[in-house]
Each structure stands twice: as structure tokens, then as C-alpha cells.
PDB file of N, CA, C, O and CB in Angstrom:
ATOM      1  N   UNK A   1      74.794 119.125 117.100  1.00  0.00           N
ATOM      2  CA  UNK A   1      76.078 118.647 116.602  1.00  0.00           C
ATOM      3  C   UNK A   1      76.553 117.432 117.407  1.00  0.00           C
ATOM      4  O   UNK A   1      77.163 116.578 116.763  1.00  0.00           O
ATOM      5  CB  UNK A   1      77.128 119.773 116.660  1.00  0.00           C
ATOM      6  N   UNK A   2      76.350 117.205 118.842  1.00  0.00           N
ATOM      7  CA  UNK A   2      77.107 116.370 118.935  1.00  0.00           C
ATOM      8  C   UNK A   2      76.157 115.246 119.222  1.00  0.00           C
ATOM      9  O   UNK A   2      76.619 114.274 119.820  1.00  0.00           O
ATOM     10  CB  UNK A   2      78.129 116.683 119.791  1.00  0.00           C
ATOM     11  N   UNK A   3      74.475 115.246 118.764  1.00  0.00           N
ATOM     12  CA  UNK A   3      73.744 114.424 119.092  1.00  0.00           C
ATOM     13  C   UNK A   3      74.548 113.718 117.738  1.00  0.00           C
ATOM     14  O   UNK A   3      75.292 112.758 117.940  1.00  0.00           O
ATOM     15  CB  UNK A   3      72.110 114.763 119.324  1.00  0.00           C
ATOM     16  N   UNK A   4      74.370 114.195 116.504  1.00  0.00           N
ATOM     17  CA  UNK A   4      75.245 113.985 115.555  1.00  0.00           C
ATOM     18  C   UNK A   4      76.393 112.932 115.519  1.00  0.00           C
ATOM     19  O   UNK A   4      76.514 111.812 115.023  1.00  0.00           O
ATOM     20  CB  UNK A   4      75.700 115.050 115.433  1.00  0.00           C
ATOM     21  N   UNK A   5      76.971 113.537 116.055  1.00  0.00           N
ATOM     22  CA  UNK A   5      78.148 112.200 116.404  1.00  0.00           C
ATOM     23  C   UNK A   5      78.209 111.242 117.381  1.00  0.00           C
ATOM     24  O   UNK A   5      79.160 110.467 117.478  1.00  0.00           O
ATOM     25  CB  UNK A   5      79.351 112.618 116.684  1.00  0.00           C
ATOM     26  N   UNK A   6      77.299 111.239 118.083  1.00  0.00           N
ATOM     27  CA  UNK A   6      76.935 109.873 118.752  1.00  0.00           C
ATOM     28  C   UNK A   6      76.120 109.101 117.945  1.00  0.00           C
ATOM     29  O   UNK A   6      76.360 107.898 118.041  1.00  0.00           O
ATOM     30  CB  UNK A   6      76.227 110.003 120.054  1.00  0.00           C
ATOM     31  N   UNK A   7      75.186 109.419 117.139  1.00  0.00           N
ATOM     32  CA  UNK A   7      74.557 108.554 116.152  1.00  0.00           C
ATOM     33  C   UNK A   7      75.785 107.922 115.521  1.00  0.00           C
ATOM     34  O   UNK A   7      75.880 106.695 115.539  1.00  0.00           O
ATOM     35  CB  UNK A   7      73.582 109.343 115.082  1.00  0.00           C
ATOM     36  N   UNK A   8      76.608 108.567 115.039  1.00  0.00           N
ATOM     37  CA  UNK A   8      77.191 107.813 113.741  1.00  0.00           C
ATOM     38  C   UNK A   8      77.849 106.819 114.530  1.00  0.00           C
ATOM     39  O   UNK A   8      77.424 105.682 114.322  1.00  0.00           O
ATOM     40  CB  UNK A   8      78.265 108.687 112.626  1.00  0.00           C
ATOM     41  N   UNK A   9      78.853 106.928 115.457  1.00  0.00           N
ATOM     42  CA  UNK A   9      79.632 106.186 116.564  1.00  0.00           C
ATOM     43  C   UNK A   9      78.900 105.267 117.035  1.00  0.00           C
ATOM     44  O   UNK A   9      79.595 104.355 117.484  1.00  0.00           O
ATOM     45  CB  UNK A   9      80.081 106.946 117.670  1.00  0.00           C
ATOM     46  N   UNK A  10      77.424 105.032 117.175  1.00  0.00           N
ATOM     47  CA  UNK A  10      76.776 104.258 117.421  1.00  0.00           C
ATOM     48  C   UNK A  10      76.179 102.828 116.418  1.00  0.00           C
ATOM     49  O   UNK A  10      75.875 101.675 116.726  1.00  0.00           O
ATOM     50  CB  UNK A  10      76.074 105.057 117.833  1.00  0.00           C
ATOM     51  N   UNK A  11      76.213 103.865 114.625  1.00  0.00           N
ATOM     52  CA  UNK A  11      75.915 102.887 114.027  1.00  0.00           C
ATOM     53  C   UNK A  11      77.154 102.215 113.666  1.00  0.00           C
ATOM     54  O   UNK A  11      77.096 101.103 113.141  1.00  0.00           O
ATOM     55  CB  UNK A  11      75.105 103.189 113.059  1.00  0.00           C
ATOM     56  N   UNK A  12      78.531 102.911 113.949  1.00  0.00           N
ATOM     57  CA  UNK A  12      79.705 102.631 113.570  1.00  0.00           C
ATOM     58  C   UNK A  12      80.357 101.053 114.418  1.00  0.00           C
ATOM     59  O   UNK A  12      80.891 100.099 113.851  1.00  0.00           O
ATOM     60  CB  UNK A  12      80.506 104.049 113.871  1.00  0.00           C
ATOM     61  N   UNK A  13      80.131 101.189 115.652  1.00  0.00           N
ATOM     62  CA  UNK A  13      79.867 100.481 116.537  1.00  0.00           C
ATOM     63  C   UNK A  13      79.031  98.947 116.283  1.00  0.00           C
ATOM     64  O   UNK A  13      79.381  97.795 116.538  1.00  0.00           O
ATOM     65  CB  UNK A  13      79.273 101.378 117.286  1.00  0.00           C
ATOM     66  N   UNK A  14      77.571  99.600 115.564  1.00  0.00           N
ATOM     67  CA  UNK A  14      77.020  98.256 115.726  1.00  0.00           C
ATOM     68  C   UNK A  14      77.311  97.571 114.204  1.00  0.00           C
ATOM     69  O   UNK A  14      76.909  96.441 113.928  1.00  0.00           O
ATOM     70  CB  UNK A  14      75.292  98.325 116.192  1.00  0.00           C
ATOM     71  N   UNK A  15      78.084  98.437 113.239  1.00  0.00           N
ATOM     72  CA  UNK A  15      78.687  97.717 111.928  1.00  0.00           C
ATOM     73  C   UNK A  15      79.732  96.886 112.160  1.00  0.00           C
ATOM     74  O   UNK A  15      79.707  95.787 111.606  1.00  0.00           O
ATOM     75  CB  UNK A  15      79.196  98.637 110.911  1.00  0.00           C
ATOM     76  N   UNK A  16      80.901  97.249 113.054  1.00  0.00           N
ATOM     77  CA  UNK A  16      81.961  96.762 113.206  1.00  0.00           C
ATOM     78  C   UNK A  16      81.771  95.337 114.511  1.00  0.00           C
ATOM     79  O   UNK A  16      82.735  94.755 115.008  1.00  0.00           O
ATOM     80  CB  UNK A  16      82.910  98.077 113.520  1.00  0.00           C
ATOM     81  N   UNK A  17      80.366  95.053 114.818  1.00  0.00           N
ATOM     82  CA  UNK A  17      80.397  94.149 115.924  1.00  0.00           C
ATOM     83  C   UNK A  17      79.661  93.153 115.265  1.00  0.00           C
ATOM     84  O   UNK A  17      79.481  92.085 115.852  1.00  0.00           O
ATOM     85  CB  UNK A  17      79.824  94.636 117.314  1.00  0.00           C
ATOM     86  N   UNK A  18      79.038  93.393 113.726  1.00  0.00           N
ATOM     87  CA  UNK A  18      78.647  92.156 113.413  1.00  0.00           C
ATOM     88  C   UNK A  18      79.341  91.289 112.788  1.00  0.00           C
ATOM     89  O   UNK A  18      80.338  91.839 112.320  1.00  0.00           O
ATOM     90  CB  UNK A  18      77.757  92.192 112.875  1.00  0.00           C
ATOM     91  N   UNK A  19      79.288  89.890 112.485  1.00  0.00           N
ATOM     92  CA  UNK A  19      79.553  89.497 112.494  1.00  0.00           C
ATOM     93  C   UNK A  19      79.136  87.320 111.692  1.00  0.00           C
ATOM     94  O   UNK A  19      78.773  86.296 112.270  1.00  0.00           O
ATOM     95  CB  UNK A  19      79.734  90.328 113.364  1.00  0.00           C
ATOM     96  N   UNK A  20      79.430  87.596 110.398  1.00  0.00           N
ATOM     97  CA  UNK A  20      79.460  86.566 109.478  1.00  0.00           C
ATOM     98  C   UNK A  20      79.175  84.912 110.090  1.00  0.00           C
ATOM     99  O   UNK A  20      80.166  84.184 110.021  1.00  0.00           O
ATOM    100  CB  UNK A  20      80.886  86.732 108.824  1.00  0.00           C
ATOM    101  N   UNK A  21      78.080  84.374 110.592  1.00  0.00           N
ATOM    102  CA  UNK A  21      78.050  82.990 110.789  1.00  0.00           C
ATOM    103  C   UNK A  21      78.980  82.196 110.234  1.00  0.00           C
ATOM    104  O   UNK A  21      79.965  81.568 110.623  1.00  0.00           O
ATOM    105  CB  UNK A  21      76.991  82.536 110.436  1.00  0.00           C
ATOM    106  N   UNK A  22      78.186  82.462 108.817  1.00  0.00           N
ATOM    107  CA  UNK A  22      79.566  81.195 107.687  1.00  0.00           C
ATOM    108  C   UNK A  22      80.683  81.461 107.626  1.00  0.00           C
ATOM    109  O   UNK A  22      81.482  80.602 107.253  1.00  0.00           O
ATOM    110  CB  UNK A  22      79.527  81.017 106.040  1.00  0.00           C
ATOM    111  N   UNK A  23      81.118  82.795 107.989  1.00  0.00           N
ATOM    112  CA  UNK A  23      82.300  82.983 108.213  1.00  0.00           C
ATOM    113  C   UNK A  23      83.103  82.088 109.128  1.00  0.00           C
ATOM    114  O   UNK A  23      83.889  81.176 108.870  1.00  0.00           O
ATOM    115  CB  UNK A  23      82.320  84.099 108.550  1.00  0.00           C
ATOM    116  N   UNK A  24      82.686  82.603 110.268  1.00  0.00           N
ATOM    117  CA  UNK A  24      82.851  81.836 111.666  1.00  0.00           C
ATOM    118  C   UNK A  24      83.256  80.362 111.709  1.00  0.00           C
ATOM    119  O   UNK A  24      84.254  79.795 112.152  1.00  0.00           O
ATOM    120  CB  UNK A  24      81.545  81.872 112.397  1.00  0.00           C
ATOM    121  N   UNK A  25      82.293  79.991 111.183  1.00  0.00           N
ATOM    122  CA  UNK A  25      82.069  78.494 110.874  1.00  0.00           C
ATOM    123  C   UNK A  25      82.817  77.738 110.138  1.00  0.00           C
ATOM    124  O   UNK A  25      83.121  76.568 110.369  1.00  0.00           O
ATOM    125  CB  UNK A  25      81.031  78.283 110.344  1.00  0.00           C
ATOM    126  N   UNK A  26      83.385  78.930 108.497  1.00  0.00           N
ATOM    127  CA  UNK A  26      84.135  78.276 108.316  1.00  0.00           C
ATOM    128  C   UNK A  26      85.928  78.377 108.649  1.00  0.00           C
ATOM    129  O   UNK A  26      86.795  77.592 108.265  1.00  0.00           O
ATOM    130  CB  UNK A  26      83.708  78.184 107.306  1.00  0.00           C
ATOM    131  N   UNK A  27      86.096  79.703 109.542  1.00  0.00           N
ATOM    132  CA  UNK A  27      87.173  79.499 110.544  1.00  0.00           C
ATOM    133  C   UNK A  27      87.466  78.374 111.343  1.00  0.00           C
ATOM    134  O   UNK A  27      88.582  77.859 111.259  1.00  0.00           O
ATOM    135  CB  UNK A  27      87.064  80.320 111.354  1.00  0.00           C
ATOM    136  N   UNK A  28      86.672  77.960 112.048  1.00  0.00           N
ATOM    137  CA  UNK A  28      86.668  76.936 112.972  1.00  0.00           C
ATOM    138  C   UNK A  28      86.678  75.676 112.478  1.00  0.00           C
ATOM    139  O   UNK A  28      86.888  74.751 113.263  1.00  0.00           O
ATOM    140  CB  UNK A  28      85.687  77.031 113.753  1.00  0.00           C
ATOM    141  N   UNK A  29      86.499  75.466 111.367  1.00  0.00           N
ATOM    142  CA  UNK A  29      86.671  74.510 110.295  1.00  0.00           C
ATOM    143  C   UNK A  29      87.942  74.003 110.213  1.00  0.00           C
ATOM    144  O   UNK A  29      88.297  72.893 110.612  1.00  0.00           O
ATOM    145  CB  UNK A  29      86.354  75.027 109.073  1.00  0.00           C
ATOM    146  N   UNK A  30      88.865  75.144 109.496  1.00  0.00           N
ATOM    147  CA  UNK A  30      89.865  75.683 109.317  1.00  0.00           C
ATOM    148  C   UNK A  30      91.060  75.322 110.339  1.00  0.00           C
ATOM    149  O   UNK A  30      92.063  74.613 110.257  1.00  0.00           O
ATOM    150  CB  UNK A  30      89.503  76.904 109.248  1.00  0.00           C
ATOM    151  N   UNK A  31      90.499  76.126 111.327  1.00  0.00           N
ATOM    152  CA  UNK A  31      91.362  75.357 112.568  1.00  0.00           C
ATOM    153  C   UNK A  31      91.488  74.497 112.704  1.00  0.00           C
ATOM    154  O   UNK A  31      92.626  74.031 112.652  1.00  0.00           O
ATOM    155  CB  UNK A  31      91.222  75.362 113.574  1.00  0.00           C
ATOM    156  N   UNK A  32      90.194  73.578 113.016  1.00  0.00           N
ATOM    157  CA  UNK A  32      90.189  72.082 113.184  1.00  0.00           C
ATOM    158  C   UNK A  32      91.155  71.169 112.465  1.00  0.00           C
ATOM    159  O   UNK A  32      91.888  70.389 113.073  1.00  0.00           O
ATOM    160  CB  UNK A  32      88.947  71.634 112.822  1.00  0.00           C
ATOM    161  N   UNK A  33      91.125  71.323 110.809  1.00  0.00           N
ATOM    162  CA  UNK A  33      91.854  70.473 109.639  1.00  0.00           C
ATOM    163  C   UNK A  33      93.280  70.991 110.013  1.00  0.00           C
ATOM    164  O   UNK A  33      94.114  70.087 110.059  1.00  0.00           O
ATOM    165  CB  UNK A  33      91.328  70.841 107.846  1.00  0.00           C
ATOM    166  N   UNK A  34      93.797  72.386 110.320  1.00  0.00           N
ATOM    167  CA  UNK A  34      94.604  72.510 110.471  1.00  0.00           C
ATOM    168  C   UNK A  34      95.889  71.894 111.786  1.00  0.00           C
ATOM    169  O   UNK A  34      97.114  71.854 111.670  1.00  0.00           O
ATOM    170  CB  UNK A  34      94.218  73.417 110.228  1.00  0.00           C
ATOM    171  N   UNK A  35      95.274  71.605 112.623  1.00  0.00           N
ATOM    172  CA  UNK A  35      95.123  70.978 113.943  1.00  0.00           C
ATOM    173  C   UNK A  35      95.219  69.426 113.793  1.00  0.00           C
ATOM    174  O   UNK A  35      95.940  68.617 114.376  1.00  0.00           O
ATOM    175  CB  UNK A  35      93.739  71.401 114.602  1.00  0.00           C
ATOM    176  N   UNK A  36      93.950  69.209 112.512  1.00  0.00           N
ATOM    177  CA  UNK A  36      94.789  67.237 113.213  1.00  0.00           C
ATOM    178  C   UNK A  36      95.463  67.362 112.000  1.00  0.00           C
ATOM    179  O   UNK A  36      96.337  66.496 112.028  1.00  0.00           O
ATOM    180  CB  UNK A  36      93.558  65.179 113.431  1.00  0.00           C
ATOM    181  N   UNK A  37      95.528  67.986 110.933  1.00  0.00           N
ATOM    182  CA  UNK A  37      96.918  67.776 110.208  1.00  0.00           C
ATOM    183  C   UNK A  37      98.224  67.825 110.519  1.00  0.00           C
ATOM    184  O   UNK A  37      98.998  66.986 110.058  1.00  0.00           O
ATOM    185  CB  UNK A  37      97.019  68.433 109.427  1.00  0.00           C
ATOM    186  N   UNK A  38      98.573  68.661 111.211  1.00  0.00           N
ATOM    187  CA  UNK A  38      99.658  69.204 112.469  1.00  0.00           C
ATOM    188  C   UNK A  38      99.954  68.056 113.447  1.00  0.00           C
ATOM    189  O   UNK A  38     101.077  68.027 113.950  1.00  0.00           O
ATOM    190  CB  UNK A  38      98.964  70.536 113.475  1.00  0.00           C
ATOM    191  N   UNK A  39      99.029  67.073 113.779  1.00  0.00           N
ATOM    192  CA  UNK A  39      98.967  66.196 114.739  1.00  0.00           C
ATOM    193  C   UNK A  39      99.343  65.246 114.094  1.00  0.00           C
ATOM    194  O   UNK A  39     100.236  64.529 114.547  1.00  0.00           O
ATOM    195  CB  UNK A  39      97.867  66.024 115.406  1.00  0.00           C
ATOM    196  N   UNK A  40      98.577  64.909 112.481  1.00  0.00           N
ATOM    197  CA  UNK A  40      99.099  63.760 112.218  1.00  0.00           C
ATOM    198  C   UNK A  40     100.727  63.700 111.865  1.00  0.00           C
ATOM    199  O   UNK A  40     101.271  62.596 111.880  1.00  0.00           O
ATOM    200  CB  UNK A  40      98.288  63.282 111.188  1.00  0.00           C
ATOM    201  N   UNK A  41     101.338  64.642 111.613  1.00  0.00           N
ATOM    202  CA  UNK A  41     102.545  64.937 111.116  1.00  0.00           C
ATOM    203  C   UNK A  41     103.671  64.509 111.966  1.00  0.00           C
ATOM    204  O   UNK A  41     104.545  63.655 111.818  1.00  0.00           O
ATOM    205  CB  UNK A  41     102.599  66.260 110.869  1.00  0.00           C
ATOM    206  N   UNK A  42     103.232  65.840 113.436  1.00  0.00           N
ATOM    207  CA  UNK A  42     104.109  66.027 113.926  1.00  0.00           C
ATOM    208  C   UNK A  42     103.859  65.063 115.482  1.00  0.00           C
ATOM    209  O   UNK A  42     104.826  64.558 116.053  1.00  0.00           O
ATOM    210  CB  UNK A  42     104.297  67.521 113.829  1.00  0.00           C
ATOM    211  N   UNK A  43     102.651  64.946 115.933  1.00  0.00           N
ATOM    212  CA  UNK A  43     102.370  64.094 116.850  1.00  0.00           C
ATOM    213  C   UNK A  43     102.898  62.460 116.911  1.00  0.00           C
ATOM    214  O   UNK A  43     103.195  61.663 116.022  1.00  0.00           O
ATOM    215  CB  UNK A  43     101.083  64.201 116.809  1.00  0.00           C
ATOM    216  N   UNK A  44     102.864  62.365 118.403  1.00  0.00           N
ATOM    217  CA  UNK A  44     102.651  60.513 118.653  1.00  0.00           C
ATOM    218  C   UNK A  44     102.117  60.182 117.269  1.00  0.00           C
ATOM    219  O   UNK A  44     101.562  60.918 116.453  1.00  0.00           O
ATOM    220  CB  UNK A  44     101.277  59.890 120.078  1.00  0.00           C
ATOM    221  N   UNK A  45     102.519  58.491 117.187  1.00  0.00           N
ATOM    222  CA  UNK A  45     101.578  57.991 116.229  1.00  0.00           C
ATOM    223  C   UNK A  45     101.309  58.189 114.533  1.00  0.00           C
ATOM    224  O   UNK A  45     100.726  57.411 113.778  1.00  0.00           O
ATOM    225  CB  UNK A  45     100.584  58.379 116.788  1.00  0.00           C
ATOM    226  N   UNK A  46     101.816  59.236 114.284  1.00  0.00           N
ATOM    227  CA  UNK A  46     101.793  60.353 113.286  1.00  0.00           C
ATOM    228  C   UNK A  46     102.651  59.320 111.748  1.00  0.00           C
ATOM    229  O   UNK A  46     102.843  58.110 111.629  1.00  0.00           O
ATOM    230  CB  UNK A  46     102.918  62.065 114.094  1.00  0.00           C
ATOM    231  N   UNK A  47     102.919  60.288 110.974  1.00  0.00           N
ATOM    232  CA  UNK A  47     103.454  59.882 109.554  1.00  0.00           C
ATOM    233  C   UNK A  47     104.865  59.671 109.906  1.00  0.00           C
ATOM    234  O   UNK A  47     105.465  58.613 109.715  1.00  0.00           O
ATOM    235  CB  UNK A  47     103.254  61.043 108.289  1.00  0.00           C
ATOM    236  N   UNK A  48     105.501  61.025 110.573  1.00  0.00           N
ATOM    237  CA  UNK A  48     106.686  60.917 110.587  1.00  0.00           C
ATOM    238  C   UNK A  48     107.518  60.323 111.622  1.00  0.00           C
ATOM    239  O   UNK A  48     108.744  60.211 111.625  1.00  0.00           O
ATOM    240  CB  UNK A  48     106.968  61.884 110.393  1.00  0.00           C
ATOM    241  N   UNK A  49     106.414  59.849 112.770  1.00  0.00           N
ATOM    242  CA  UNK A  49     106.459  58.814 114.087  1.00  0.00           C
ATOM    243  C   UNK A  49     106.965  57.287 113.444  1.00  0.00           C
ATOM    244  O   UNK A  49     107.922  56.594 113.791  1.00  0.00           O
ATOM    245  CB  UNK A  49     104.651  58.646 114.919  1.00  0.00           C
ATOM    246  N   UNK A  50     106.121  57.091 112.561  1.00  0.00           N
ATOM    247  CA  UNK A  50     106.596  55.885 111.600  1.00  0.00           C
ATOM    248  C   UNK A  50     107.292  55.611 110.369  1.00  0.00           C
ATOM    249  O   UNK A  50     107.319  54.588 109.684  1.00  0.00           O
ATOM    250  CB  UNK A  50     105.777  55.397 111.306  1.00  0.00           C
ATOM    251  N   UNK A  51     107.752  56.532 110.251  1.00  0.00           N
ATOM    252  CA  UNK A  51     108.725  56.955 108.832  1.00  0.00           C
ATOM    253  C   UNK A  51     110.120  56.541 109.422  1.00  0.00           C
ATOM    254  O   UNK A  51     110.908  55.829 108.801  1.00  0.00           O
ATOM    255  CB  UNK A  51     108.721  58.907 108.286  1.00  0.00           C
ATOM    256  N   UNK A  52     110.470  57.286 111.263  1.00  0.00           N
ATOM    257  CA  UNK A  52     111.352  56.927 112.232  1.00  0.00           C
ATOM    258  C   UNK A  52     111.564  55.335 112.792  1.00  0.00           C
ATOM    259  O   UNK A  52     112.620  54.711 112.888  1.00  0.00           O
ATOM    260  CB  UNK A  52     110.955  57.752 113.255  1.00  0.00           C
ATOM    261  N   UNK A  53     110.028  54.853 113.162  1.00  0.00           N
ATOM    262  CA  UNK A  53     110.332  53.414 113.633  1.00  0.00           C
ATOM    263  C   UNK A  53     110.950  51.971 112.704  1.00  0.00           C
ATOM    264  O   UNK A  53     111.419  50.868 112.989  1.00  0.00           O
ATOM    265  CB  UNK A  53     108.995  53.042 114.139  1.00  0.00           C
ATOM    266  N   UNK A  54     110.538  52.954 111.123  1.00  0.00           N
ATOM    267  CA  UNK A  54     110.899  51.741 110.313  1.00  0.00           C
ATOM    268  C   UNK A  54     112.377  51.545 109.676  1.00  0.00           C
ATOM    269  O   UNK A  54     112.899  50.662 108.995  1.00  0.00           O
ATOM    270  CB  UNK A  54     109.948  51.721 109.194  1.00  0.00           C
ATOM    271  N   UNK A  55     112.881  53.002 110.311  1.00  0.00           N
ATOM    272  CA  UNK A  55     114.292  52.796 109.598  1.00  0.00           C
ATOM    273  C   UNK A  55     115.074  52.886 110.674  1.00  0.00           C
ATOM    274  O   UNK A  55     116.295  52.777 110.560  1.00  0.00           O
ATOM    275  CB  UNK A  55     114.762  53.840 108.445  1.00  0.00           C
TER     276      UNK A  55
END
């Protein structure tokens, strides 16, 4: 019985630790666009940096 439940906990374990490349990949993607969009906006230099200097 309880060899039993270390098997399952074990395959349970190695289901929940894998883990999607393209997934990943396209997280970090994600971030990125999200990040210099954010930058171009709200940063130095940005859209709304010059929306300010011209008026």
C-alpha cells in the first residue's frame, strides 16, 4: 500500500514539473512586447514624452 502511493506522488510530481518550451518562449515574448510598449508610452523619449514637449 504505501509502495503504492509513492509511485503515484512520484509520477504526480514528474507531471506537474514539466514543462511547455513554446510555451515558455512564447511568455517571454510576451513580456518583452509588453515591456518596450510600456517604455515607449510611459518612458523618457516615449509618445507621451512628446505629446508634452510640443504643447
Amino acid at each position: 500500500m504505501k509502495r503504492n502511493i509513492f509511485i503515484v506522488i512520484f509520477l504526480m510530481v514528474g507531471l506537474l514539473s514539466c514543462k511547455s518550451k513554446k510555451a515558455t518562449a512564447f511568455r517571454e515574448a510576451i513580456v518583452q512586447k509588453d515591456s518596450s510598449a510600456f517604455h515607449i508610452l510611459v518612458g523618457k523619449e516615449g509618445l507621451e514624452e512628446e505629446k508634452l514637449r510640443r504643447s
